[in-house]
C-alpha positions as CSV (number, residue, x, y, z in Angstrom):
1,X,50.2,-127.8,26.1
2,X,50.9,-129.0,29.4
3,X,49.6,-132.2,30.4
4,X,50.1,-135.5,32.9
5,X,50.8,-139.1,32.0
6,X,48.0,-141.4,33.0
7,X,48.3,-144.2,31.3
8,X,51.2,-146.2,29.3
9,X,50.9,-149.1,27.2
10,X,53.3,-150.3,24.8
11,X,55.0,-147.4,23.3
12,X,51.9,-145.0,23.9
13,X,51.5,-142.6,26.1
14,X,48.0,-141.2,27.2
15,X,48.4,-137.4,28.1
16,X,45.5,-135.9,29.8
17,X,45.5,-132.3,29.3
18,X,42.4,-130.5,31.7
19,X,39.7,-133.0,30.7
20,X,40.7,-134.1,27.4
21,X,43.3,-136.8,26.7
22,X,45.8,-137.5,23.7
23,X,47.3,-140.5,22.3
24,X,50.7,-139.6,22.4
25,X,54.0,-141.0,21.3
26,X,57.6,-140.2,23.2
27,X,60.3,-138.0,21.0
28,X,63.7,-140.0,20.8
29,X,65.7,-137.8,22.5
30,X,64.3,-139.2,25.9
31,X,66.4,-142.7,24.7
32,X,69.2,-140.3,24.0
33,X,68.9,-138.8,27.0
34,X,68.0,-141.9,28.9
35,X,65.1,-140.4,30.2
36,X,61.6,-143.1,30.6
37,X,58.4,-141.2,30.7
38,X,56.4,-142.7,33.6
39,X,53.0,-142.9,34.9
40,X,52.4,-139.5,36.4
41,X,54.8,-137.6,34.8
42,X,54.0,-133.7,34.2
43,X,54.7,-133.3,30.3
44,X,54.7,-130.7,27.4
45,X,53.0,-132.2,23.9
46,X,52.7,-131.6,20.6
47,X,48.9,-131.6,20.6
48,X,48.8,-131.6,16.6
49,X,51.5,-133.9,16.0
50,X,50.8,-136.1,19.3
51,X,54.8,-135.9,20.6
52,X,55.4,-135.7,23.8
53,X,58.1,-132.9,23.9
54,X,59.5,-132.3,27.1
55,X,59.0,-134.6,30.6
56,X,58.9,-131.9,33.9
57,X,60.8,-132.2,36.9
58,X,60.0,-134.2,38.9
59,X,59.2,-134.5,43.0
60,X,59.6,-138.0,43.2
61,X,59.6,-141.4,41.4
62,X,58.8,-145.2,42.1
63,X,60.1,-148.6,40.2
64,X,57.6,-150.7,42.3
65,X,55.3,-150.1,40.6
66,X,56.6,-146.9,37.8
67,X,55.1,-143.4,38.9
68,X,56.5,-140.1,39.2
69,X,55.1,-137.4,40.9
70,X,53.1,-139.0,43.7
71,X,51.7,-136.5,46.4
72,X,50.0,-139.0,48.7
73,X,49.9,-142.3,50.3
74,X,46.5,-143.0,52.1
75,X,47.8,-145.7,54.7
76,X,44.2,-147.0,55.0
77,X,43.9,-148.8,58.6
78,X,41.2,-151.0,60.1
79,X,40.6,-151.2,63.5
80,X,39.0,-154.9,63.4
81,X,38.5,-157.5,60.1
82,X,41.3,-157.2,59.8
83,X,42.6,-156.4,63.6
84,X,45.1,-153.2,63.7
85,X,48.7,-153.9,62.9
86,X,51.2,-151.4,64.1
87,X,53.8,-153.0,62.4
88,X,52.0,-152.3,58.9
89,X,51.6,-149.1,60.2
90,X,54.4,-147.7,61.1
91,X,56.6,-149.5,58.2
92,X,53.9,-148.2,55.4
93,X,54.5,-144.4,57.2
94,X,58.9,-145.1,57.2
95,X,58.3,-146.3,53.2
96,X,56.4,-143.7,52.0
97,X,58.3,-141.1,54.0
98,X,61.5,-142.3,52.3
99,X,60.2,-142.3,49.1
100,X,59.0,-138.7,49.7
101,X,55.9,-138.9,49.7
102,X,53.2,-137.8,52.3
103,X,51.4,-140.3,54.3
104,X,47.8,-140.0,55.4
105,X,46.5,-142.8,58.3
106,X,42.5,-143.6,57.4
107,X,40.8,-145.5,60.3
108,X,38.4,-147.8,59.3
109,X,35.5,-149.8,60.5
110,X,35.5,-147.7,64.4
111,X,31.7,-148.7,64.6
112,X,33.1,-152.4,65.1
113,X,35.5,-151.6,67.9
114,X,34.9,-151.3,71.5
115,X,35.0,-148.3,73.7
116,X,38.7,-149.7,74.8
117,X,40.1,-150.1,71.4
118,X,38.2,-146.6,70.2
119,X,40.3,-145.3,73.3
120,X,44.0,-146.4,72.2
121,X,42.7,-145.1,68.9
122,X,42.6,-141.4,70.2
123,X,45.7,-141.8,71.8
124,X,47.4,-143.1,68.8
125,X,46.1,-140.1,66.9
126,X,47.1,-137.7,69.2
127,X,50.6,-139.4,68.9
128,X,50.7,-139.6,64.9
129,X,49.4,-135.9,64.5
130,X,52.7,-134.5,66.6
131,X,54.8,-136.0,64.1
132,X,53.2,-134.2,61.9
133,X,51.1,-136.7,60.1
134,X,47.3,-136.5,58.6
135,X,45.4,-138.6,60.5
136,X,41.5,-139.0,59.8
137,X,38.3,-141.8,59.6
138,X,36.3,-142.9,56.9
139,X,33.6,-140.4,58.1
140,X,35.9,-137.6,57.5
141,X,35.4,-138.0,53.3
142,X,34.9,-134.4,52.7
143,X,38.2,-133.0,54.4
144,X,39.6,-136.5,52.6
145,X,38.6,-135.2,49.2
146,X,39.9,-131.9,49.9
147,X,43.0,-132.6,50.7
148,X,43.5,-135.1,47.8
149,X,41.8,-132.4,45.4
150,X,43.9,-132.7,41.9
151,X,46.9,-134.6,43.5
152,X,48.1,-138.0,42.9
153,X,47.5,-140.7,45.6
154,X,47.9,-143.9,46.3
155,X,46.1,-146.4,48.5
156,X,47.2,-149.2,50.5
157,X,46.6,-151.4,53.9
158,X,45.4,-154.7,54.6
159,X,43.3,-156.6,52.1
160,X,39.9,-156.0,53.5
161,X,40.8,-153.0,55.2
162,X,38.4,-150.8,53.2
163,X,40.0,-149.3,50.5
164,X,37.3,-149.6,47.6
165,X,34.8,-148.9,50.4
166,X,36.5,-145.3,51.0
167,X,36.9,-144.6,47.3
168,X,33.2,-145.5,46.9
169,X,32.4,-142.9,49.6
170,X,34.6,-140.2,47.9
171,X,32.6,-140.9,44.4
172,X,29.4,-142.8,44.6
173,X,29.3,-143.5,40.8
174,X,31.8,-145.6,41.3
175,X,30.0,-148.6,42.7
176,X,33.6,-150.7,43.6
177,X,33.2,-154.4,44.6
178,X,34.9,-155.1,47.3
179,X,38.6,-156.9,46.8
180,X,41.7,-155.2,45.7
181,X,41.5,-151.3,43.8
182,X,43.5,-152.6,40.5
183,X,40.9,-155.1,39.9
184,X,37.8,-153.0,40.3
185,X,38.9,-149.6,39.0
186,X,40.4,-151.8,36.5
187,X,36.6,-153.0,35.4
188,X,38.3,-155.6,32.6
189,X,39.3,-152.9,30.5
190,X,42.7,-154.4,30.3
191,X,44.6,-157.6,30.9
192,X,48.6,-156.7,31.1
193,X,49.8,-155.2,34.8
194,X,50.4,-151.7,34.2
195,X,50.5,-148.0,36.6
196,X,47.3,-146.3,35.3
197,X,45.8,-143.3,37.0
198,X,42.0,-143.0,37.5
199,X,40.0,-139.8,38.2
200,X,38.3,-140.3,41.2
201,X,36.1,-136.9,41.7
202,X,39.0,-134.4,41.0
203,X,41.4,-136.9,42.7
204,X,43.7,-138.8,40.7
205,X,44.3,-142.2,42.0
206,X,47.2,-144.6,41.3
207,X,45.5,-148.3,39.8
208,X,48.5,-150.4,40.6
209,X,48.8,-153.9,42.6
210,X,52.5,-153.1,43.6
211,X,52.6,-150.3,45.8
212,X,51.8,-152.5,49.1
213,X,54.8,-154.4,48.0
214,X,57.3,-151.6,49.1
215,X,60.0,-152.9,51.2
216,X,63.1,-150.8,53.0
217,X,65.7,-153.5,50.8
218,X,66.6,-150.4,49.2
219,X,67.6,-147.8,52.1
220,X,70.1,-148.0,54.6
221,X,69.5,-148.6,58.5
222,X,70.5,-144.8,58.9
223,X,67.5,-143.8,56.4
224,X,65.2,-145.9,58.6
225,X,66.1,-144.6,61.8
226,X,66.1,-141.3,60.5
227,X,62.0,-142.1,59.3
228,X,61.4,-142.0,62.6
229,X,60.7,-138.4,63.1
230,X,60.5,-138.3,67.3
231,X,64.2,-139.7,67.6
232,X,65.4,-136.8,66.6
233,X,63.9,-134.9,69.6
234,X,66.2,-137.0,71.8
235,X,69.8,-136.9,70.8
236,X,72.4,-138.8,71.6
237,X,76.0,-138.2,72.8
238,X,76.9,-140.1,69.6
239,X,75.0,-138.8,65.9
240,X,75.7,-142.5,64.7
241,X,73.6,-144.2,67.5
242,X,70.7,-146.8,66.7
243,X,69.0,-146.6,69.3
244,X,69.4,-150.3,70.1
245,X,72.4,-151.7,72.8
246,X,73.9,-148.5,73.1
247,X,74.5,-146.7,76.3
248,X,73.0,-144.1,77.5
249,X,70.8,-143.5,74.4
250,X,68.2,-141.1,75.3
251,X,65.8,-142.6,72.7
252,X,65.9,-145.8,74.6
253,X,65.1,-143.7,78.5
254,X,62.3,-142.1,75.6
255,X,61.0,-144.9,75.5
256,X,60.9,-146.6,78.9
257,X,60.0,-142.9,80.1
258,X,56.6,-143.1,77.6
259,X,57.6,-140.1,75.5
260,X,58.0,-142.8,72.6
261,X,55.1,-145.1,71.6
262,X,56.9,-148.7,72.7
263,X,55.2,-150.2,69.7
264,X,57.2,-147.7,67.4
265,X,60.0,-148.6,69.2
266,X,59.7,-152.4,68.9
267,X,59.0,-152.1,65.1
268,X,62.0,-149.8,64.6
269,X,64.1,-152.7,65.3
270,X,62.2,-155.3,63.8
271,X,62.7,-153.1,60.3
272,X,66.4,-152.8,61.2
273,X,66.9,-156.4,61.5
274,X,64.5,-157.0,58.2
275,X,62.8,-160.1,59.8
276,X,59.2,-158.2,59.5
């Protein structure tokens, strides 16, 4: 039977095949073969012996924390308590498009900002959808959940931001506390840090602390430049430009011109000089 890794502790492996789940434990080939079962990981078992046979191919994978096969990133995004910080943002959008994973921009708490701030939010928006990103509110929970409907996601944004608020909204049995996802999805049923994956409706969301912890320490300043999608609509007379002291790079007249967001632009560079 075919089934997904949801949970890992010690040396055993909790498959969860439609709604039922089995206790299983890894075959040694996978040492043989250097292969480590993770935390998301599509999986043939042995259902009467409780082996897991075979680990899928996969579309992705994560060491900070360990999951495969992660289809989302909900970037969630408050517009006040805490402020909005482009910086977050935009290096959140770069990480998870690096890792290959898709990113989805939640705006939170609009009922506390002012017509002014709701403005820039529009325009912002408008900006983020023609890269081609999902950009919604938390009043937008049904399209939300049907997006998200039997893939793997992971949260993240500001402490406070509003992520066990949203999750609450997408399944009202929940009943999250506020404070960090690990710790209330969590609900003391375990002590040791480990990647665990929760049904939330038919959403299956990633319980790990780690994931905000992503970092660019592991991609080159070509990788990051190339993250941001809307250089490449203005190319410059060299391919290996950076957009930075160069002359005559168009992404720089982009820029002044307006076609660019300046606040991309500004935290472009501060990820290239890794000071953020």
């Amino acid at each position: 039977m075919e089934g997904k890794i949801i949970r890992i502790i010690s040396n055993l492996y909790t498959v969860k095949v439609n709604n039922q789940e089995y206790e299983c434990r890894a075959r040694g080939k996978f040492r043989n073969e250097k292969i480590t079962p993770l935390v998301g990981d599509n999986c043939l078992i042995d259902a009467d012996n409780n082996y897991i046979l075979e680990i899928k191919k996969r579309t992705n994978f994560l060491t900070r924390p360990a999951v495969a096969n992660v289809d989302y990133a909900v970037i969630v995004t408050s517009l006040k308590e805490p402020d909005l910080s482009l910086n977050l943002l935009d290096k959140m959008i770069s990480i998870i498009t690096l890792n290959k994973i898709k990113p989805i921009i939640c705006f939170t708490k609009l009922d506390l900002a002012n017509k002014k701030e709701l403005k820039e939010v529009k325009k912002l928006t408008k900006y983020y959808q023609k890269l081609g990103l999902i950009v919604l509110n938390n009043q937008k929970i049904n399209k939300l959940k049907k997006i998200l409907q039997n893939q793997v996601t992971v949260f993240t944004g500001q402490t406070g931001a509003g992520k066990s608020s949203l999750l609450n909204k997408m399944d009202k049995n929940l009943n999250l506390k506020t404070g960090e996802i690990s710790q209330a999805l969590g609900r003391g049923r375990h002590t040791t840090r480990h990647v665990e994956l929760f049904s939330v409706g038919k959403c299956f969301i990633v319980d790990t602390p780690g994931f905000s912890a992503l970092d660019f320490q592991d991609f080159t300043d070509e990788e990051i430049r190339n993250s941001f999608k809307e250089f490449a609509n203005f190319p410059c007379e060299f391919k290996d430009c950076k957009h930075l002291k160069e002359q005559n790079c168009q992404v720089k007249k982009a820029v002044d011109q307006n076609l660019i967001l300046k606040s991309r632009y500004e935290n472009y560079k501060s990820f290239l000089s890794r000071k953020d």
